[in-house]
KEBA-582909 format. One record per residue (C-alpha): residue number from 1; residue in one letter; x, z, y. Coordinates in steps of 0.5 Angstrom, whole numbers, m for minus. Last residue first. Example, Ala and Ser with C-alpha at 12.3 -4.5 7.8 and 13.67 -1.06 7.14 Angstrom:
residues 2
 pos code     X     Z     Y
   2    s    27    14    m2
   1    a    25    16    m9
//
This chain:
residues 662
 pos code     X     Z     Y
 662    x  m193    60  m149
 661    x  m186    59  m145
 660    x  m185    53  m149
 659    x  m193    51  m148
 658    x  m193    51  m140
 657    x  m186    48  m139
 656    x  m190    41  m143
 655    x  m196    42  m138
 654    x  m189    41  m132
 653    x  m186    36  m135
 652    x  m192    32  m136
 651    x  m194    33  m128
 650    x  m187    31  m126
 649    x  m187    25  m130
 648    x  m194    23  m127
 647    x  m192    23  m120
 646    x  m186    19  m121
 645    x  m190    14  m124
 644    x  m196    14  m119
 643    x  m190    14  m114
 642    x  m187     7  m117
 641    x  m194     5  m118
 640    x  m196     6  m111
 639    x  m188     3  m108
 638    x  m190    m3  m112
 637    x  m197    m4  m109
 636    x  m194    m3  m102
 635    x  m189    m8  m103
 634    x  m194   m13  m105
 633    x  m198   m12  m100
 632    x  m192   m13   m94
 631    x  m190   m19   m99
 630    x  m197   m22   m98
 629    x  m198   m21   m90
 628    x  m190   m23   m89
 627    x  m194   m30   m93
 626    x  m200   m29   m87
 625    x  m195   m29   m81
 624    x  m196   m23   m78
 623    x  m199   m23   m71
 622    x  m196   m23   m65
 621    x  m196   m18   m59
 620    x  m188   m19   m57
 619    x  m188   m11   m60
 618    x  m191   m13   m67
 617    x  m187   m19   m69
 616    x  m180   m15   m67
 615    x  m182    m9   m71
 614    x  m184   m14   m77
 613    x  m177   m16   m76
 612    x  m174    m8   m75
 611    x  m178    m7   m82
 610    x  m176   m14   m86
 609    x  m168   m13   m84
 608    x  m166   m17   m78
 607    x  m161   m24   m80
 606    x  m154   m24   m78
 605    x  m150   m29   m75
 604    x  m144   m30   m74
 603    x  m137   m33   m71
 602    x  m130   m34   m73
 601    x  m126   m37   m69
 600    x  m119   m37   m70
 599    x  m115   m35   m64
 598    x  m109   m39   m60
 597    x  m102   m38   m60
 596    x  m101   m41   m67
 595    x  m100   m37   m73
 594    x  m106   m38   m77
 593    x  m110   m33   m78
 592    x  m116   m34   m84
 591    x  m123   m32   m83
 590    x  m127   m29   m90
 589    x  m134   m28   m88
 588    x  m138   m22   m90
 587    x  m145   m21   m87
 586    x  m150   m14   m86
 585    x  m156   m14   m86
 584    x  m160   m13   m79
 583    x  m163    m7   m75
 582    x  m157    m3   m73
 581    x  m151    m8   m73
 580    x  m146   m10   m78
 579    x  m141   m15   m79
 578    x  m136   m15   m86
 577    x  m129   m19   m84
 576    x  m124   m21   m90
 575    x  m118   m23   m88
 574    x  m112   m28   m89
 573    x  m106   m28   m85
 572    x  m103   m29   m79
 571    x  m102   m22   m75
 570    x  m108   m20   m72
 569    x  m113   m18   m65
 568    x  m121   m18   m66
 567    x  m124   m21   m60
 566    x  m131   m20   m60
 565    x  m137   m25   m56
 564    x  m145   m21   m57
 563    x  m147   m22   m50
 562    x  m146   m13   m49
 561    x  m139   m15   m52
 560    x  m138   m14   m59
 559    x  m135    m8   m63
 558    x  m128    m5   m66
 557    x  m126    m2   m73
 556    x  m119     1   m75
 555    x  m119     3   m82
 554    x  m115    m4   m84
 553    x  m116    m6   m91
 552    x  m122   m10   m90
 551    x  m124   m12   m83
 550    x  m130    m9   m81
 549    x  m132   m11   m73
 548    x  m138    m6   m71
 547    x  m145   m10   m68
 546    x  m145    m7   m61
 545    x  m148   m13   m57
 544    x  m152   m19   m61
 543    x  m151   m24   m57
 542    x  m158   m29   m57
 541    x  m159   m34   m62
 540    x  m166   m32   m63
 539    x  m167   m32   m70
 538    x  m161   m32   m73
 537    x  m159   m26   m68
 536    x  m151   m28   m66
 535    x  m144   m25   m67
 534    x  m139   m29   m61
 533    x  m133   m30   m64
 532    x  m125   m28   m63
 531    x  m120   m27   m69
 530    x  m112   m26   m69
 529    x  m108   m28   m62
 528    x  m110   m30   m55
 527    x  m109   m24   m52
 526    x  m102   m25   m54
 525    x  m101   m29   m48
 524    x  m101   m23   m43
 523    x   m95   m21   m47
 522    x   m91   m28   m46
 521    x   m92   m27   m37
 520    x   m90   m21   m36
 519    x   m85   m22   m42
 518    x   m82   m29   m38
 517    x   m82   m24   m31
 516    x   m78   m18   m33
 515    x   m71   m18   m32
 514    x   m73   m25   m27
 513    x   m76   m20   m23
 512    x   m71   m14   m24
 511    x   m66   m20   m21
 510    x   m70   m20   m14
 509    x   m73   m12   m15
 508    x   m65   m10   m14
 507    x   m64   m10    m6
 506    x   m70    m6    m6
 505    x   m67     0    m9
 504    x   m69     2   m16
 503    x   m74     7   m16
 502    x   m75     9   m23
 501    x   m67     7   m25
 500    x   m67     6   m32
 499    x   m72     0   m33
 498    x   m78    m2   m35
 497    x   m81     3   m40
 496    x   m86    m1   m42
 495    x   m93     3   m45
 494    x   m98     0   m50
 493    x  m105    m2   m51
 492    x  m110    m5   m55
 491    x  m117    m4   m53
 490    x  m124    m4   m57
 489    x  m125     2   m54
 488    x  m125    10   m55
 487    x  m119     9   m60
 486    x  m115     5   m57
 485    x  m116     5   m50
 484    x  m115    13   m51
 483    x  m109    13   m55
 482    x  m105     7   m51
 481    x  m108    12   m43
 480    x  m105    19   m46
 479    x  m108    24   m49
 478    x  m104    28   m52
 477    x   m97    25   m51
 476    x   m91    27   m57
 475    x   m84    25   m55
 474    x   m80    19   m59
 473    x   m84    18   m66
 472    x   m90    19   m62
 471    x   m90    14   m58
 470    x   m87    10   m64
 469    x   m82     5   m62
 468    x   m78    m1   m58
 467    x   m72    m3   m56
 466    x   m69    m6   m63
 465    x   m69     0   m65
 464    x   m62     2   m66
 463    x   m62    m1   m58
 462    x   m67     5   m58
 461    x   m60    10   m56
 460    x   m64    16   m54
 459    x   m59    20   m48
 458    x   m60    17   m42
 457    x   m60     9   m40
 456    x   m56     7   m46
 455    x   m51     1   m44
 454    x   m52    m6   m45
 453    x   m48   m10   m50
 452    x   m54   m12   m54
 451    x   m58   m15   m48
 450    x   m65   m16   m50
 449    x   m68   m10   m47
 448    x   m64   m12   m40
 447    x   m67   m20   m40
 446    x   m74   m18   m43
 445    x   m76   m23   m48
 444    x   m74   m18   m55
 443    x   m78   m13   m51
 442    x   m85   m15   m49
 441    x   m86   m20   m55
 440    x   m83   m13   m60
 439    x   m88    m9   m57
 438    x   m93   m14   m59
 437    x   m91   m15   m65
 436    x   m90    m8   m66
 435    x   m97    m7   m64
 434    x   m99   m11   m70
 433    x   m96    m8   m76
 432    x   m98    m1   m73
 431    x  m106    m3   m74
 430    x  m107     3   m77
 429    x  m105     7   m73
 428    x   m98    10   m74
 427    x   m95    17   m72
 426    x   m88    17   m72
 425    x   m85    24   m72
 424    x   m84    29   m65
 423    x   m85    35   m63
 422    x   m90    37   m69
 421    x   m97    38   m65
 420    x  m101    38   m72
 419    x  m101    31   m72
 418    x   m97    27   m67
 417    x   m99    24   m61
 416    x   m97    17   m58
 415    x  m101    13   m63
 414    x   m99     8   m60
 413    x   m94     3   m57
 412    x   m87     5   m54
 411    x   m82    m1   m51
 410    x   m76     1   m48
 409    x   m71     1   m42
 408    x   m72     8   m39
 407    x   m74    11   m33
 406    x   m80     7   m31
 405    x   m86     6   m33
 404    x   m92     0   m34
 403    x   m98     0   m38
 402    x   m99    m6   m42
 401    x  m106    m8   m44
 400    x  m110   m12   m49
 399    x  m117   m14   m50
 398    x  m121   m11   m45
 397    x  m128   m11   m46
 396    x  m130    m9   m38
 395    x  m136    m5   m38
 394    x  m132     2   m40
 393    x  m125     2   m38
 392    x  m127    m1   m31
 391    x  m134     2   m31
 390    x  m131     9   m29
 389    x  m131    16   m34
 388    x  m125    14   m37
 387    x  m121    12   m31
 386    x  m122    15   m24
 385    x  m124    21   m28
 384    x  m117    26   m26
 383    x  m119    32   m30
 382    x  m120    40   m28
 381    x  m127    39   m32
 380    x  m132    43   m28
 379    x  m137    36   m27
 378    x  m137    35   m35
 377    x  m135    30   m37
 376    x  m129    32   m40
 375    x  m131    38   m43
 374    x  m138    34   m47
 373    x  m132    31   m51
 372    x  m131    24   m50
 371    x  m134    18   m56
 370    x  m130    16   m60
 369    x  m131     8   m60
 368    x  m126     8   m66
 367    x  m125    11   m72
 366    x  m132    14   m74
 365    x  m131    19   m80
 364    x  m136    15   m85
 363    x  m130    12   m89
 362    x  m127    20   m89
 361    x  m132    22   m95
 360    x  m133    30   m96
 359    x  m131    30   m89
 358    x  m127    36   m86
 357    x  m120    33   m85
 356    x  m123    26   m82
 355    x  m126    30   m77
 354    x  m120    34   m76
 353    x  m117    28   m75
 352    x  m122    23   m70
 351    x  m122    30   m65
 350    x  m115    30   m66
 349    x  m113    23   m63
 348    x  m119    24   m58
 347    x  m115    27   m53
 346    x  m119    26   m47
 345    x  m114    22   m42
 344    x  m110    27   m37
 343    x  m103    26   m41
 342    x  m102    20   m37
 341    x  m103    22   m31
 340    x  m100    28   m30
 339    x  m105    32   m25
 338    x  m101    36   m19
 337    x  m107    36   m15
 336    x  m104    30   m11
 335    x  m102    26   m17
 334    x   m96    28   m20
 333    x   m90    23   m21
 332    x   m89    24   m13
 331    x   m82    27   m14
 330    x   m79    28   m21
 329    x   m72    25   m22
 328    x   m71    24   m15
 327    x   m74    21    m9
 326    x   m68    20    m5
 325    x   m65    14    m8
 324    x   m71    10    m7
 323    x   m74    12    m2
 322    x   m76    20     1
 321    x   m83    17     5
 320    x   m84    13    m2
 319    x   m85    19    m7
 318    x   m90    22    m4
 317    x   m93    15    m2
 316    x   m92    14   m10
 315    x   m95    20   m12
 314    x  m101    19    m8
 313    x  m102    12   m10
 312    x  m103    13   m17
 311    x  m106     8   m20
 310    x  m102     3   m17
 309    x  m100    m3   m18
 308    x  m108    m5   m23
 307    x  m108   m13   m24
 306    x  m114   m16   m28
 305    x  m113   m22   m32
 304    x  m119   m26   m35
 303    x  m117   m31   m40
 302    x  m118   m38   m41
 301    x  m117   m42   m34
 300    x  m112   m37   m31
 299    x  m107   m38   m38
 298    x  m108   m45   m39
 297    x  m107   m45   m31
 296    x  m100   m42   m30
 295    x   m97   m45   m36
 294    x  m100   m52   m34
 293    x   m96   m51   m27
 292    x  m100   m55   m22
 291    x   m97   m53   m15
 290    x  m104   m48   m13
 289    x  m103   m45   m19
 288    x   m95   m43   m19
 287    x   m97   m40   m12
 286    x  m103   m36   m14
 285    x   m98   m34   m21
 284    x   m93   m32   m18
 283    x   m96   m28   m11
 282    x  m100   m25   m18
 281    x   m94   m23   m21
 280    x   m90   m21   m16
 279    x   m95   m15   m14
 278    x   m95   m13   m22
 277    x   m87   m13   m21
 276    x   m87    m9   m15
 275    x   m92    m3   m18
 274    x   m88    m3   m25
 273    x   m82    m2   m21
 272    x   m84     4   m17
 271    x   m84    11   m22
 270    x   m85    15   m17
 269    x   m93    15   m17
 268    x   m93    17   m25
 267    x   m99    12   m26
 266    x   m96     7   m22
 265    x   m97     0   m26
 264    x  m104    m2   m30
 263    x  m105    m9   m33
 262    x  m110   m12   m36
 261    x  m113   m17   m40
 260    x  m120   m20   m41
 259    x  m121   m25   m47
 258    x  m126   m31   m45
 257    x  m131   m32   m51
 256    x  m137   m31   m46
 255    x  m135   m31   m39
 254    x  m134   m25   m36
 253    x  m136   m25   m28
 252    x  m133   m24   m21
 251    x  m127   m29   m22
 250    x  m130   m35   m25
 249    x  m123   m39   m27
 248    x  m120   m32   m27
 247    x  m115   m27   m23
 246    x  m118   m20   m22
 245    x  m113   m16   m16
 244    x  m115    m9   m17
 243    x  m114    m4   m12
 242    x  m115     5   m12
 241    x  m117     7    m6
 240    x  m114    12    m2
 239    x  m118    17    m1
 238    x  m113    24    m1
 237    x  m115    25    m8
 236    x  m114    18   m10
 235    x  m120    13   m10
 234    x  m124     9   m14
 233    x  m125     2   m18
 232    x  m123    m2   m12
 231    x  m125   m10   m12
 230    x  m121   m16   m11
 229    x  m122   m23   m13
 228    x  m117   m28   m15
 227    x  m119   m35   m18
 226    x  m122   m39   m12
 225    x  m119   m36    m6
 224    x  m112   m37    m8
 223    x  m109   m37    m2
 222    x  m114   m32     2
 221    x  m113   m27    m4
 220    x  m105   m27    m4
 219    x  m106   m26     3
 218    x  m110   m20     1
 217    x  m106   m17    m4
 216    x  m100   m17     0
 215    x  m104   m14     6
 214    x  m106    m8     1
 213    x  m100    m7    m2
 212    x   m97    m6     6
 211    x  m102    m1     7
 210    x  m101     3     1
 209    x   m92     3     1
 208    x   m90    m4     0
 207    x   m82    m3    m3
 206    x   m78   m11    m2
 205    x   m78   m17    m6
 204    x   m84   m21    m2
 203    x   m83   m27    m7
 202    x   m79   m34    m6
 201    x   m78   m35   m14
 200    x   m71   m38   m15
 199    x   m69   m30   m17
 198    x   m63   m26   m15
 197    x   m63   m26    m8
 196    x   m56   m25    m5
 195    x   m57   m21     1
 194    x   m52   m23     7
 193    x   m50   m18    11
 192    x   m44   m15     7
 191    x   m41   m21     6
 190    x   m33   m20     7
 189    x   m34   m16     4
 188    x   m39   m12    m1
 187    x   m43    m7     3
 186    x   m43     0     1
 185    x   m46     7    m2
 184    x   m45    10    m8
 183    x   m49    15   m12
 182    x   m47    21   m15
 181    x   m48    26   m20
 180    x   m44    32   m20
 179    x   m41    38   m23
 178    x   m35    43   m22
 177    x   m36    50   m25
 176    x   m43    55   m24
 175    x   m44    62   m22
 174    x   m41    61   m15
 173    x   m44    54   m15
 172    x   m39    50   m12
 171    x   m34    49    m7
 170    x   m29    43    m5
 169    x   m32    37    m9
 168    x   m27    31    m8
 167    x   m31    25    m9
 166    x   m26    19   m10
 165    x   m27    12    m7
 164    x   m23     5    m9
 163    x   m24    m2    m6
 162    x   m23     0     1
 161    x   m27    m2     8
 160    x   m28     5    11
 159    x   m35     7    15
 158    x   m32    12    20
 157    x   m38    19    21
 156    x   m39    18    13
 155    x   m46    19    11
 154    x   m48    24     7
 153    x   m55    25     3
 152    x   m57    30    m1
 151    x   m61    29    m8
 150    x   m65    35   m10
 149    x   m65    36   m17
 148    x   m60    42   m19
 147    x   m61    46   m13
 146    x   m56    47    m7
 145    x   m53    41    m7
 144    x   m47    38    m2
 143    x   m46    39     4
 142    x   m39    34     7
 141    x   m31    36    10
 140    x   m30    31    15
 139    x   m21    31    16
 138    x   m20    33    22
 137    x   m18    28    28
 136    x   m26    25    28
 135    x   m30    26    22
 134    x   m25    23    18
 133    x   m26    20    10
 132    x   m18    22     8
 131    x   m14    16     5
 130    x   m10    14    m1
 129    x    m4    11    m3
 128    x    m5    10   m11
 127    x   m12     7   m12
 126    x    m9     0   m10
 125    x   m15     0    m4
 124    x   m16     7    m2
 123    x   m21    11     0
 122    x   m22    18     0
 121    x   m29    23     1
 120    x   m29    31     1
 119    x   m34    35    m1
 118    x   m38    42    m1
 117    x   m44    46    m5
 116    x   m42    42   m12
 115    x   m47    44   m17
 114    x   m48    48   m24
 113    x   m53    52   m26
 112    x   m54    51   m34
 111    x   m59    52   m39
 110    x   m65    47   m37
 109    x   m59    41   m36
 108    x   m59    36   m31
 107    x   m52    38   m27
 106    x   m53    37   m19
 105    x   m54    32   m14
 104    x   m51    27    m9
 103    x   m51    21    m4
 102    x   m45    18    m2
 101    x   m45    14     4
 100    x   m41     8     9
  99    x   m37     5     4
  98    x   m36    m2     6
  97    x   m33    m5     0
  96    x   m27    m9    m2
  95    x   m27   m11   m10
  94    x   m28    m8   m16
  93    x   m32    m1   m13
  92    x   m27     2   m17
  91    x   m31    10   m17
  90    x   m28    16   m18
  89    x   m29    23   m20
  88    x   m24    28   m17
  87    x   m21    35   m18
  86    x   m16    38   m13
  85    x   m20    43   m10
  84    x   m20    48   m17
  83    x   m24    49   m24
  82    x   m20    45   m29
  81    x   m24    41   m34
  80    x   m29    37   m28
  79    x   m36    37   m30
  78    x   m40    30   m30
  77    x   m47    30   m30
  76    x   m53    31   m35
  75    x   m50    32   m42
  74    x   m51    25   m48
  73    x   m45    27   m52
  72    x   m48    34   m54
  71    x   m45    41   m49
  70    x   m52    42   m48
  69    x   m57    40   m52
  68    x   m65    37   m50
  67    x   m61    31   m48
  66    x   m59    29   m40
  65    x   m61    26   m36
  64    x   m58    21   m31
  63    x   m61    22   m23
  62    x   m55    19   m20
  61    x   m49    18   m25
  60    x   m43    23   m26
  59    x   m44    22   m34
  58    x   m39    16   m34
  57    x   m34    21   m32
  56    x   m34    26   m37
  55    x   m39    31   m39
  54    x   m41    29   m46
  53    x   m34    28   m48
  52    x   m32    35   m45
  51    x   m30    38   m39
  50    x   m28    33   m36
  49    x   m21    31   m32
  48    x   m18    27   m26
  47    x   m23    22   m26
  46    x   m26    15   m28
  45    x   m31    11   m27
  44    x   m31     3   m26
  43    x   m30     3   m34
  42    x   m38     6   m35
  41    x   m40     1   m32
  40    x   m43     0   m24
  39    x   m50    m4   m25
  38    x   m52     2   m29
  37    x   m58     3   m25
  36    x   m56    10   m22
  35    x   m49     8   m22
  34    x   m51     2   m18
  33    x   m47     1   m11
  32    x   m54     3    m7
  31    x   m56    m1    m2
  30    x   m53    m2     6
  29    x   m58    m1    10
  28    x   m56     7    10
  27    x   m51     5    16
  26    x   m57     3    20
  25    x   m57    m5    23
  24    x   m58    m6    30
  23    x   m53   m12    28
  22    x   m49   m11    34
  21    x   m47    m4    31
  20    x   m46    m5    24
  19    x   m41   m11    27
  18    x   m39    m6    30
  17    x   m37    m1    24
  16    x   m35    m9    21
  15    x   m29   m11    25
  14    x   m27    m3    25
  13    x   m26    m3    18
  12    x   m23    m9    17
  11    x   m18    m8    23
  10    x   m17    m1    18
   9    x   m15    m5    13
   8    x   m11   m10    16
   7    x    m7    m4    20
   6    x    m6     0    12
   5    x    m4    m7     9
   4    x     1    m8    14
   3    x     4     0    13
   2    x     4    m2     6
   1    x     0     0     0
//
């Protein structure tokens, strides 16, 4: 590092600082360098020295979390080996950076307190000679943490242009030792103020905060006017209104034979990207549609898509006011009321299997369409009942759904609770073969998922399996949205765990849509797959709503839509389908599934039995025809022998009990 190196460096610095200045830019324009959402490598890290394995420095990343066990390969932070002011975590930034911040937080862990009260800061460009961040003729020395969760910012009183930085903790918890995570802030050199998109696709890539959601939507409403309608399916606590953007052919109205789709993002209000992605999509798909994309209008004209960003919108303008990288691990993911979203459904999983326990015969047990507990309904009960007790779960025949999360880079698919509350254990529903099919789509297309040399986000290694799992099998969730939607309707969902970093910087939303937009668009299509049919009076041909779906070997039934149409997801195959309603005779079809993106149709029609017929005749005024006139005397004429016989038997038993006791 030589004397005109150093001059070069610091005229570097200066040009920038007021560049900076001119621009009226803050120096907290600048975005994160990316330990959080693992941009930065484990190879770009290194310090002075760790306490463990678990605890070095590719740990020391903001709002990394750790296992259940302390001391494990997978801790919350790094933690020096050596407790004294000469320790260090260090970033290799790969290239000459203005650094103009750090933003730091303590260890996670439920059994330790450790975090660093004080620090100091030094670049360098060789990673030999370094220099001390000032705060005018001293050396700036910067607050750190005084909890374990709550990220802090500090920015440096002189921006430095260097390729190295080193956080050099000073202080720290007096009952605890040197542990940090970190983020990085700067902009690389020479281009600090030019943003480089990450996606063809010219979107609105920034963080929309209510408002602004709401003006999006609407100019995606008045440039599609023909194929997108929104409407609100309630309020938050605070009154902000819960918005849903409908794309359809014939947006307001249910076609008969057209699938709905549905997907929600926002539950945990701080969980962000989901909420983006979805307001990419309808701009994408508005846009694409308007330009002749065939994709595009195959997948508008025969399906009915409804898109919900944000189902929590208290949480996320908790979490919005903070930012990306200031919100932390937890804030905003409650509603208002402190309600966790996604353990608020009614649990229905264990009222179907204790019901089954108690049964004499377990085919009689109900196993969908369950109905919600009387404590659910009730105007007492301490739930949020946007959702199960709104006709947007209700009257709406959902197919397929997805929600949308973050924090981790995995797809889950239900059941999400165990039996017997065991903390873990894979839990399938009976139709598991399928929801790994659509959990693979998701997974095996996403950009990040599909990388076999992308790094763990936290502690649970899902590489292992192939990115997806049993919700139940990772952490058990009562009354969660998958387990309800399949269980109380004919709906089958699952949960996408998008991406690391739960509220990525806005600078990441460009690549994080081209992460994730073949899978968006390829999940949606699965709603096509299996069987569909309208199931109809053979008299009348009217629909035939609620008749029960059986297919032979699976113990998971659904019903038909209010005009008679189903959807009956499936993996190619061979299927025995028995059709019932109240009031008519059973049918049985064999429908074969191919493995085309397209569903085989398989209708029916069944035909009322002779009571509920003769019911029909005489409510509509009619006479009974004369041969229904002869086989009504016939039946009664049988049923008088019948009991007459009957009768007689007991009155022979009875005389011959007489004399046996005489």
């Amino acid at each position: 590092f030589s004397l005109n190196a150093s001059y070069y460096v610091q005229c570097i610095t200066f040009y920038f600082f007021f560049t900076f200045v001119g621009l009226n830019l803050n120096l907290s324009d600048c975005p994160p360098l990316g330990l959080e959402s693992l941009k930065v490598s484990d190879d770009q890290l290194e310090s002075s020295s760790y306490l463990s394995v678990g605890l070095g420095p590719h740990r020391g990343r903001l709002n990394i979390q750790s296992g259940l066990d302390d001391d494990d390969e997978y801790d919350g932070a790094w933690c020096a080996g050596v407790e004294d002011q000469e320790q260090w975590l260090q970033l290799n930034a790969l290239r000459p950076t203005l650094f103009t911040g750090v933003i730091l937080q303590g260890r996670n862990s439920i059994w330790s307190l450790n975090w660093v009260r004080t620090y100091k800061v030094q670049f360098s460009n060789d990673s030999s000679v370094w220099q001390p961040c000032m705060n005018g003729s001293e050396e700036a020395v910067f607050i750190g943490n005084e909890d374990l969760e709550t990220p802090v910012l500090a920015l440096f009183p002189e921006p430095s242009v260097a390729q190295y930085i080193r956080i050099n903790p000073q202080t720290w918890f007096s009952n605890g030792t040197i542990c940090l995570r970190a983020e990085v802030l700067g902009c690389p050199v020479p281009h600090f103020s030019e943003t480089e998109s990450g996606s063809s696709d010219d979107l609105d890539f920034r963080h929309h905060n209510y408002n602004e959601m709401r003006k999006l939507m609407k100019s995606v409403n008045d440039k599609c006017p023909n194929i997108t309608r929104i409407y609100t399916i309630g309020r938050s606590y605070t009154g902000l209104k819960l918005y849903v953007m409908e794309i359809s052919d014939n947006p307001g109205k249910h076609e008969l034979g057209e699938p709905e789709f549905r997907y929600v993002a926002g539950m945990h209000g701080n969980e962000v990207l989901g909420r983006e992605l979805l307001l990419n999509l309808m701009q994408y798909i508005c846009r694409e549609y308007n330009r002749g994309n065939q994709r595009v209008i195959q997948l508008v004209k025969d399906t009915r898509i409804h898109l919900l960003p944000s189902m929590n919108p208290d949480g996320y303008e908790t979490a919005y006011e903070k930012g990306s990288e200031l919100s932390g691990w937890a804030l905003g993911r409650y509603s208002f009321e402190g309600i966790d979203m996604n353990h608020n459904f009614p649990d229905l999983n264990n009222i179907m299997w204790d019901a089954q326990e108690l049964a004499i015969n377990k085919r009689r047990v109900s196993n969908h369409y369950i109905p919600m507990p009387e404590y659910y309904t009730s105007t007492e009960a301490l739930v949020r009942k946007n959702f199960f007790n709104n006709p947007y779960m209700q009257d709406i025949p959902f197919v397929l759904s997805a929600n949308l999360h973050g924090g981790e880079l995995v797809v889950t698919y239900p059941f999400d609770c165990t039996r017997d509350w065991i903390p873990r254990q894979d839990t399938p529903t009976a139709d598991n073969d399928f929801f790994r099919w659509l959990a693979t789509v998701y997974a095996s297309t996403n950009l990040v998922m599909a990388n076999p040399e992308r790094r763990i986000c936290h502690s649970e290694d899902f590489l292992q399996h192939n990115n997806i799992i049993n919700g139940a099998d990772w952490h058990t969730v009562p009354g969660s949205m998958n387990d309800f939607s399949y269980l109380h309707t004919n709906c089958f969902e699952i949960t996408v765990e998008l991406s690391c970093d739960k509220f990525p910087h806005a600078s990441e939303l460009p690549i994080e849509w081209e992460n994730n937009k073949e899978s968006l668009l390829l999940y949606m299509e699965q709603v096509h797959r299996g069987l569909k049919g309208v199931i109809r009076d053979k008299d009348t041909r009217a629909g035939i709503a609620n008749a029960v779906i059986k297919v032979d070997g699976l113990g998971h039934d659904i019903r038909s839509a209010v005009d008679g149409d189903y959807w009956r997801l499936l993996n190619p195959g061979e299927y025995k389908i028995t059709v019932w309603a109240e009031g008519y005779f059973p049918r049985i079809r064999h429908c074969s599934v191919g493995s085309e993106p397209h569903a085989t149709i398989c209708d029916f029609t069944l035909t009322k039995t002779s009571q509920d017929r003769l019911k029909q005749i005489l409510a509509s005024g009619g006479k009974i025809p004369r041969d229904n006139q002869v086989r009504i005397r016939a039946m009664r004429m049988r049923k008088l022998r019948a009991s007459t016989k009957i009768l007689n038997r007991r009155r022979e038993q009875q005389r011959l009990n007489k004399i046996k006791r005489k």
